[in-house]
C-alpha positions in Angstrom: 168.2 -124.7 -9.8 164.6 -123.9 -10.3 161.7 -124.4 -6.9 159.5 -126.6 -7.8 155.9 -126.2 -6.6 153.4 -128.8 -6.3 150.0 -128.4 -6.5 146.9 -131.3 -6.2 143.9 -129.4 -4.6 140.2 -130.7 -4.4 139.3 -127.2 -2.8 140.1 -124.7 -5.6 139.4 -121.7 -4.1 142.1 -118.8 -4.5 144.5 -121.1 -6.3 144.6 -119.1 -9.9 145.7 -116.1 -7.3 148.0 -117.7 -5.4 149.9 -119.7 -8.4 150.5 -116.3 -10.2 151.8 -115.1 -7.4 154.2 -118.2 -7.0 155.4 -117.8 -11.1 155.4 -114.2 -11.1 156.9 -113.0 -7.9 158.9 -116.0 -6.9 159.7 -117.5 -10.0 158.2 -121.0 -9.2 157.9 -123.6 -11.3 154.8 -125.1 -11.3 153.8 -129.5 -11.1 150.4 -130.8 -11.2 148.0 -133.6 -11.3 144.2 -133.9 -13.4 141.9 -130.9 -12.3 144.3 -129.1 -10.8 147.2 -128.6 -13.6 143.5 -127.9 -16.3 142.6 -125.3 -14.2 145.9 -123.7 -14.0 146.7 -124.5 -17.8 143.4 -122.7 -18.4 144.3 -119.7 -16.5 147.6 -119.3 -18.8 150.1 -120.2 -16.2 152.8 -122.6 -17.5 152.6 -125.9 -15.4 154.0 -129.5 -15.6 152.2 -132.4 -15.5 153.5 -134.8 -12.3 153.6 -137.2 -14.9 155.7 -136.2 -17.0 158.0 -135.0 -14.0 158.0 -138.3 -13.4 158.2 -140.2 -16.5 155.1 -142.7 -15.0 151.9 -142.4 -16.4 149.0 -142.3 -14.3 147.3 -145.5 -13.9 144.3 -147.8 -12.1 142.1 -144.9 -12.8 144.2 -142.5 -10.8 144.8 -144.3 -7.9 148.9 -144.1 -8.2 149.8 -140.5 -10.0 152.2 -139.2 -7.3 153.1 -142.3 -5.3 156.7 -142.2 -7.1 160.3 -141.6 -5.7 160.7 -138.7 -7.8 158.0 -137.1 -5.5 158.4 -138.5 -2.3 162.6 -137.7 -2.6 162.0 -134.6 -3.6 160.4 -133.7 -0.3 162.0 -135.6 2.1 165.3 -135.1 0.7 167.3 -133.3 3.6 169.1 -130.2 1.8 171.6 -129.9 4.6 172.8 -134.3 4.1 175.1 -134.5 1.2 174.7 -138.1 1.1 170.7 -137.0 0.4 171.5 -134.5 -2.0 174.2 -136.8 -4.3 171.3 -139.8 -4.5 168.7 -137.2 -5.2 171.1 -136.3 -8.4 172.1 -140.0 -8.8 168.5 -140.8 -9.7 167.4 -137.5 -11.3 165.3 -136.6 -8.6 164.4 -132.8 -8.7 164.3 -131.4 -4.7 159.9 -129.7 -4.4 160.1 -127.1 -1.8 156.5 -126.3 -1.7 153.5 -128.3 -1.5 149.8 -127.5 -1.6 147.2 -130.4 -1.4 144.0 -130.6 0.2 142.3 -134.1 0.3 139.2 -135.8 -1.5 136.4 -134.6 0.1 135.6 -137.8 2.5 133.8 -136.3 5.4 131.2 -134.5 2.9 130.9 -137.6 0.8 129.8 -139.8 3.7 127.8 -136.8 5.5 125.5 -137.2 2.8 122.2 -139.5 3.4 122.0 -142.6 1.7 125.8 -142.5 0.4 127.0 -145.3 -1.5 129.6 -147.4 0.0 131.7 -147.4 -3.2 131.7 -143.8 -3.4 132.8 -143.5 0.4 135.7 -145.6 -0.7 137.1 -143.7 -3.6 136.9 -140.5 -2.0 139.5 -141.5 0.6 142.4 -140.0 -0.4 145.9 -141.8 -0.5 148.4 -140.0 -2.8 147.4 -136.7 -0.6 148.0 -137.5 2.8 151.5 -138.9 1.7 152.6 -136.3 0.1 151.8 -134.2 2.8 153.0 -136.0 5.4 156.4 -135.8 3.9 156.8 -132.5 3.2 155.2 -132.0 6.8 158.4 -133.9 8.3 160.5 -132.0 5.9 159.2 -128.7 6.9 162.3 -127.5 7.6 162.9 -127.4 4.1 159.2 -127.7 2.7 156.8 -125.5 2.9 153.5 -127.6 3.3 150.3 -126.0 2.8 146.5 -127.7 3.3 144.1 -124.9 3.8 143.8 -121.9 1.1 143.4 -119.7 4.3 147.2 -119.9 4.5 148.1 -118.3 1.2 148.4 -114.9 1.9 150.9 -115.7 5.3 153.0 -118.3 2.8 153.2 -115.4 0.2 154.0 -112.8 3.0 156.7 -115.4 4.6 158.5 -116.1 1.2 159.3 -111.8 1.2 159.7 -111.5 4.3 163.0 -112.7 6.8 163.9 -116.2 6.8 162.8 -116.7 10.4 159.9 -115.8 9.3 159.5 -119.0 7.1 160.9 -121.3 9.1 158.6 -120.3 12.0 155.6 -120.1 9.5 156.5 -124.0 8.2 156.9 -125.6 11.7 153.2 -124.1 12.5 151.9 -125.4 8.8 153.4 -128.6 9.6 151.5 -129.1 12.9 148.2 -128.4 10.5 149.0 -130.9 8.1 149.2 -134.0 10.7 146.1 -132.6 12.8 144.4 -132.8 9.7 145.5 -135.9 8.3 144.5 -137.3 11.8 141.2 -135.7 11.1 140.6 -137.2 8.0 142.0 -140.5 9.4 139.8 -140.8 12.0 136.9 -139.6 10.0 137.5 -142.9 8.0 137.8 -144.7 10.9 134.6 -144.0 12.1 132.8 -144.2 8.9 133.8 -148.1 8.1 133.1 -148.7 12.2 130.0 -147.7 11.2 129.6 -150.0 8.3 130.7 -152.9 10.2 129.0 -156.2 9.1 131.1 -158.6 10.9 129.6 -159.8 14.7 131.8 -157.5 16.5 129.5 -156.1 19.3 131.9 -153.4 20.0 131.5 -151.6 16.9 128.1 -152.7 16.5 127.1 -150.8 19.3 128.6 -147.4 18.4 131.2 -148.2 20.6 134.4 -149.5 18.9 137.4 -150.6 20.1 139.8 -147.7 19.8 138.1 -144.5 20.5 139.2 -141.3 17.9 138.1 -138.0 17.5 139.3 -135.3 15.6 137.8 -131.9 15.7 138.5 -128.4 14.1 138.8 -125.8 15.9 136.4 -123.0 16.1 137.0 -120.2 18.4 139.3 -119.1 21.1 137.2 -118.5 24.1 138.1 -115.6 26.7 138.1 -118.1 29.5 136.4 -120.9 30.4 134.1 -121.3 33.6 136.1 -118.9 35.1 138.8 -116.5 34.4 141.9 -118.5 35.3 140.9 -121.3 32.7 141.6 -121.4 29.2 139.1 -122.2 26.9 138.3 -122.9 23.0 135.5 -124.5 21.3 135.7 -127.2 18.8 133.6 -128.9 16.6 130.3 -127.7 14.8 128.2 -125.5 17.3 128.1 -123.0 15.2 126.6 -124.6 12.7 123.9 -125.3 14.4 123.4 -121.6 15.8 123.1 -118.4 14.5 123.6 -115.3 16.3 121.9 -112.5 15.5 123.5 -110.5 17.9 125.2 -109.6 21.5 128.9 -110.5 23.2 131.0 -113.3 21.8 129.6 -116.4 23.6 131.3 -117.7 26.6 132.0 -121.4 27.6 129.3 -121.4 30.7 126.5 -119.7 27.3 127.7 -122.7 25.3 126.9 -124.9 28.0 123.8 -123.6 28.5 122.4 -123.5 24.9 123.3 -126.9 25.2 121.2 -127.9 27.7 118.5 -125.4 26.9 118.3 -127.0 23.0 118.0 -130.7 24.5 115.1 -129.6 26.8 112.8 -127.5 24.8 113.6 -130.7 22.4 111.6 -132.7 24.5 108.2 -130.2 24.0 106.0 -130.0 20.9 103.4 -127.3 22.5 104.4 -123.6 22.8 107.0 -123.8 25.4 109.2 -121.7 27.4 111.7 -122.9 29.5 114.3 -120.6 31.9 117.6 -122.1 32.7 120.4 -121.1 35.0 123.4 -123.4 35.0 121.8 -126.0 32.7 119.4 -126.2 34.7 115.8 -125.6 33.8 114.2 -123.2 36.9 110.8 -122.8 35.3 109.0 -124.3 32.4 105.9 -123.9 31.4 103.7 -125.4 27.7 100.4 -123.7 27.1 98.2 -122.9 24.0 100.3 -119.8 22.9 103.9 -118.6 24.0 103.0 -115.8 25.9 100.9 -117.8 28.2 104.2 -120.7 28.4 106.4 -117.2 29.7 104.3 -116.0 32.3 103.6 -119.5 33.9 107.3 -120.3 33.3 108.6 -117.3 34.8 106.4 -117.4 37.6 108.0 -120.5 38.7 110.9 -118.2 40.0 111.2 -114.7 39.3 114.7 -114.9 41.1 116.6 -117.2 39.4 116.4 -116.6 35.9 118.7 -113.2 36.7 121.5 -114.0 34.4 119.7 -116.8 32.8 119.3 -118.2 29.4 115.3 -118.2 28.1 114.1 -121.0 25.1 111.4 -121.6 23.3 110.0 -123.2 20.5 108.5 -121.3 18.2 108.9 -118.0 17.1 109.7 -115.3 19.6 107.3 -111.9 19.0 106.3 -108.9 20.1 104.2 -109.9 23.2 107.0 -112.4 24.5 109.5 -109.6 23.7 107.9 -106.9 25.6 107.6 -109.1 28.7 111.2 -110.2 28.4 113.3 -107.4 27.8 113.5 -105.7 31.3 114.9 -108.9 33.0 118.7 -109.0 32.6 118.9 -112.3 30.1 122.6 -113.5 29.1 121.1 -115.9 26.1 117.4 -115.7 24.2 117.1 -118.9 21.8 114.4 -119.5 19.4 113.2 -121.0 16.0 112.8 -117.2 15.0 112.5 -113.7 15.9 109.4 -111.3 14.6 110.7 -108.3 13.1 109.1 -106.6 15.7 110.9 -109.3 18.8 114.6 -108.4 17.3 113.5 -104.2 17.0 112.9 -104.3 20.9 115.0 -106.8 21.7 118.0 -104.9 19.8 118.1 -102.1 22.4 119.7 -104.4 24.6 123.0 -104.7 23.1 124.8 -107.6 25.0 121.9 -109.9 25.0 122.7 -112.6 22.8 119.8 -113.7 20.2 120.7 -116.8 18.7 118.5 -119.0 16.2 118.2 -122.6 16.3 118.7 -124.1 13.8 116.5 -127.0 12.2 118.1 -130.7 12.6 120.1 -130.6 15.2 120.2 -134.4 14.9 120.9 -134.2 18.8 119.6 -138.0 19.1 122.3 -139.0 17.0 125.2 -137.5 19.7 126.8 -139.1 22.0 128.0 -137.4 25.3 132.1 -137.2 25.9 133.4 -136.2 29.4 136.9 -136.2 30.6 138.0 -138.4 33.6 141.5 -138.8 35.0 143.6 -140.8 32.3 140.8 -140.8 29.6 137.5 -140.3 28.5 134.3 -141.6 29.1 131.6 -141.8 26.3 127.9 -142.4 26.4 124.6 -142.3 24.1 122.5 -139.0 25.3 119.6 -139.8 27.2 117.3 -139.8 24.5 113.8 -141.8 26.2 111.4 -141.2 28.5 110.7 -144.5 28.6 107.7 -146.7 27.4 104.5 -144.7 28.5 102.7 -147.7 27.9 104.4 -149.8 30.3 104.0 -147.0 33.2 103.2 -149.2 36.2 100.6 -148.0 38.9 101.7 -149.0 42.0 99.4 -147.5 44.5 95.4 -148.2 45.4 94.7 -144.8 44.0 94.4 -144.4 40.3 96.3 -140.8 39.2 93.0 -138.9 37.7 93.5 -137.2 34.7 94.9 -134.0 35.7 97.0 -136.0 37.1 98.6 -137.9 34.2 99.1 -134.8 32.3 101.1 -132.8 35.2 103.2 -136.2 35.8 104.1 -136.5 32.0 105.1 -132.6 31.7 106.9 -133.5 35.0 108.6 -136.2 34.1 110.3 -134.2 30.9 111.3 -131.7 32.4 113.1 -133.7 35.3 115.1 -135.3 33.3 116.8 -132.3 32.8 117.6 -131.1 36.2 120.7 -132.4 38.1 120.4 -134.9 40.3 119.2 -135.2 42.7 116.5 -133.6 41.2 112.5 -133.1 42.4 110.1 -131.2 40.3 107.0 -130.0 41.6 104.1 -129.1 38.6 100.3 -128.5 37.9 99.6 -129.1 34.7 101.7 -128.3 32.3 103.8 -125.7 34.4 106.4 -126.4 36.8 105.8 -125.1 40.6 109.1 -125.7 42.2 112.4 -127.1 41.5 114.7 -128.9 43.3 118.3 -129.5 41.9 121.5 -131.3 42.7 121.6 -131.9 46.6 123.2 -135.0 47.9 120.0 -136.3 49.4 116.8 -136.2 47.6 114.5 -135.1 50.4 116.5 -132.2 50.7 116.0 -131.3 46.6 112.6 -132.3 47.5 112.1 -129.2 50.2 114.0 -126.6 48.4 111.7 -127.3 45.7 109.0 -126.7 48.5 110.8 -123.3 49.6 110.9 -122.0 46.1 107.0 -122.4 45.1 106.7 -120.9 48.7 108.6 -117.6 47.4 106.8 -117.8 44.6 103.7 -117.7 46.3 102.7 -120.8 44.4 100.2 -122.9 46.1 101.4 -126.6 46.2 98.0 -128.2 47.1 97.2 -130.7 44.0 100.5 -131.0 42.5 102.4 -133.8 41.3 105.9 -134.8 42.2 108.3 -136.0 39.7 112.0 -137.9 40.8 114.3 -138.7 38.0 115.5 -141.6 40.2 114.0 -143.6 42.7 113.1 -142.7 46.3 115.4 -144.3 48.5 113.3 -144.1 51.4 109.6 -142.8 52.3 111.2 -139.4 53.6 111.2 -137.6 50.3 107.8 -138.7 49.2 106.3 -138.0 52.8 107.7 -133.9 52.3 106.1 -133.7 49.2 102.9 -135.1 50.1 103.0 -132.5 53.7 103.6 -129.7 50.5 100.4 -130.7 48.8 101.4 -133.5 46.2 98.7 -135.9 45.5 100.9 -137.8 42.7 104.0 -138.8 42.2 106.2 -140.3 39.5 109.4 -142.0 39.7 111.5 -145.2 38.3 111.0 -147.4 41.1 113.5 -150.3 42.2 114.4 -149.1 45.9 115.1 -151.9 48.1 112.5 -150.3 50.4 109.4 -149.7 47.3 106.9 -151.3 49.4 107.8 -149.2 52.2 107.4 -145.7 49.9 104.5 -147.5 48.3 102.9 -147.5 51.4 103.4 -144.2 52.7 101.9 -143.1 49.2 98.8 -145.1 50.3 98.5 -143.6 53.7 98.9 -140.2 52.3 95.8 -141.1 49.8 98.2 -140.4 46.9 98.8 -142.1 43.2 102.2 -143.2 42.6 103.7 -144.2 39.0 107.0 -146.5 38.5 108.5 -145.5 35.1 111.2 -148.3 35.1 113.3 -145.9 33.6 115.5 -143.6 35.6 117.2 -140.0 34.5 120.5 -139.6 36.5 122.7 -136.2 35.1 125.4 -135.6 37.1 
């Protein structure tokens, strides 16, 4: 009895190849469907129309082509049943035992701006995923293939030992339904999306029954440490390119993360140093080499180890201050020819380009929590400006304002309990992550100090309010003459007051910035 071979692809890359090989070495016989079955006609391999394997036309525009029992019971006939095998002769039903599809390109069709609803809808595929779903729950007999990067090991398996196979089809198998989950999902979220109905669920982005499907892109050595297993999923390196260095790890794709989304929040030359996601100095000035020395003077400690930012393109200057200081991660718009010559020397140090729309306000934030998941839009405001509310006697001055806006940014990007210290448009001291916020508040104090930065005519700025005058009272005996913070303590008038005593300006955002 001859093997019959079935092949439908949308992706037709290395199929000519790998249908030769299937005729010519392993004496297939070759089905098909539109595209597919002209391309291989073309290329002067014989090949059989599915319908005339069939004996069913094609109709409803191609909708139903290989939705037929003579397709379906030739893959999930089991060849070990003889009760299978005497109706599969008893209707004339030839047993496939391979299968190649890949599916209408759905996720491309409605990445696309502006895509037309009817268009989304015709490229979701039906006749695809069936077919290989069933040769998928066959795959002890079928051998199910969805990705051309598995030809060469299906080629290799079919001369190799049986084992072989049979280990190679279970494994092909598991690929067909995490892709078919995939592609299912991706639907899912795509009509979510186009919900007109009054269901506030979906409406808000946040619909019922939560899927996500995700390809995987790397292995990772470890993850935050050496005991822990890591990969990476998803699209990050799309969005990156890495001119050189180590593979990234999972604590450099963590920070990148948190790097991208601050310097996000700049349009001035910037700089920004990070260590654990969290930004130890940042600085904006009129050119970048400026934004390093005023960022890096924040804390000439910290950033051992660190990842360094910044938004436009890294060059020779910048370079030749950087390249002494051990740096795990240097991310930028661009490099100067000149940036990646010195910058090359150090061979570990990762260079990697951002690239341009991220589309990071789109994204929402995913965290794990015993039992499930919890899912949130990214913090994407700063808050209305305009509805700032001074809430002291004492108006902030100019200077002021400025230092308290470029505070404010950059706070939101520092664990809580976070306090930020700055003059100007540089950041003084910073204060991250301690369980009360007087106590971010005075190692904030202790790092300007061993910076030898003077903190006489700062500003403070509190991603979330000051529970009690204690906090705002160390900041002012540092040298603050401003502060900023979202307001809405049960004891307000009581900070408010302090602020007065202490001759400062104090501005309520409404709006606070918790990261935990």
């Amino acid at each position: 009895m001859a093997k019959l071979a079935l092949l439908s692809v949308s992706d037709k890359r290395g199929l000519v190849e790998f249908a030769t090989a299937l005729v010519r070495e392993h004496a297939y016989t070759l089905l098909s469907t539109g595209g597919t079955a002209k391309l291989l006609a073309a290329a002067g391999l014989p090949v059989t129309e599915v319908s005339a394997h069939t004996g069913f036309p094609e109709i409803m525009e191609g909708r139903v082509k290989t939705l037929h029992p003579k397709i379906h019971g030739g893959l999930l006939c089991r060849r070990n049943k003889p009760d299978h095998l005497a109706q599969a002769k008893q209707h004339g039903i030839d047993l496939i035992d391979l299968v190649v599809v890949n599916l209408y390109p759905f996720e491309q069709t409605v990445a696309r701006p502006h895509v037309e609803f009817e268009e989304a809808i015709e490229n979701i595929d039906i006749g695809g995923p069936s077919m290989l779903r069933s040769a998928a729950k066959n795959h002890e007999s079928v051998t199910v293939v969805c990705d051309p990067a598995d030809y060469a090991a299906v080629l290799a398996a079919f001369s190799a030992e049986p084992t072989t196979l049979g280990d190679l089809r279970r494994r092909l198998a598991l690929k067909v339904f995490q892709r078919t989950a995939g592609y299912d999902a991706a639907i899912a979220r795509f009509l979510a999306a186009q919900q007109v109905e009054p269901d506030l669920e979906a409406l808000s982005g946040f619909p019922a029954t939560f899927s996500l499907s995700l390809p995987k892109a790397q292995s990772l050595r470890y993850g935050e440490n050496p005991h822990q297993k890591a990969a990476l999923y998803g699209t990050f390196r799309e969005h990156f390119q890495q001119l050189q260095g180590k593979d990234l790890s999972y604590n450099n794709i963590l920070d990148i993360t948190a790097a991208t989304y601050l310097i996000g929040e700049f349009e001035r030359p910037t700089v920004a140093i990070l260590k654990h996601t969290n930004p130890c100095g940042v600085a904006s000035a009129d050119n970048l080499l400026t934004a390093w020395e005023r960022a890096y003077a924040t804390d000439r400690q910290a950033p051992f180890g660190g990842i360094i930012v910044v938004n436009q393109t890294l060059g020779l200057e910048v370079a030749e201050e950087i390249k002494d200081i051990f740096t795990e991660v240097i991310i930028a718009p661009r490099f100067s020819d000149e940036a990646r010559a010195i910058l090359a020397k150090k061979k570990n140090l990762r260079l990697m380009i951002a690239q341009e729309g991220l589309g990071a306000d789109a994204l929402q934030e995913i965290r794990s929590v015993v039992g499930g998941l919890l899912v949130q839009d990214r913090d994407r405001t700063l808050g209305n400006i305009r509805e700032f509310k001074v809430v002291t006697k004492r108006q902030p001055t100019a200077a002021e304002w400025e230092a308290m806006l470029f505070g404010w940014k950059v706070g939101k990007h520092v664990k809580s309990n976070s306090i930020v210290y700055c003059r100007g448009e540089q950041t003084l001291g910073v204060g991250a992550g301690q369980m009360a916020r007087v106590d971010s508040s005075r190692i904030a104090v202790w790092k300007a100090g061993e910076a030898k930065l003077d903190l006489r005519g700062s500003i403070v700025a509190s991603e979330a309010l000051f529970p009690f005058a204690d906090g705002l009272l160390a900041a002012a005996d540092a040298g603050a003459t401003a502060a900023i913070q979202p307001g809405g303590a049960l004891r307000d008038e009581e900070v408010i007051k302090a602020a007065d005593e202490r001759g400062m300006a104090m501005v309520f955002t409404g709006s606070r910035h918790f990261r935990h």
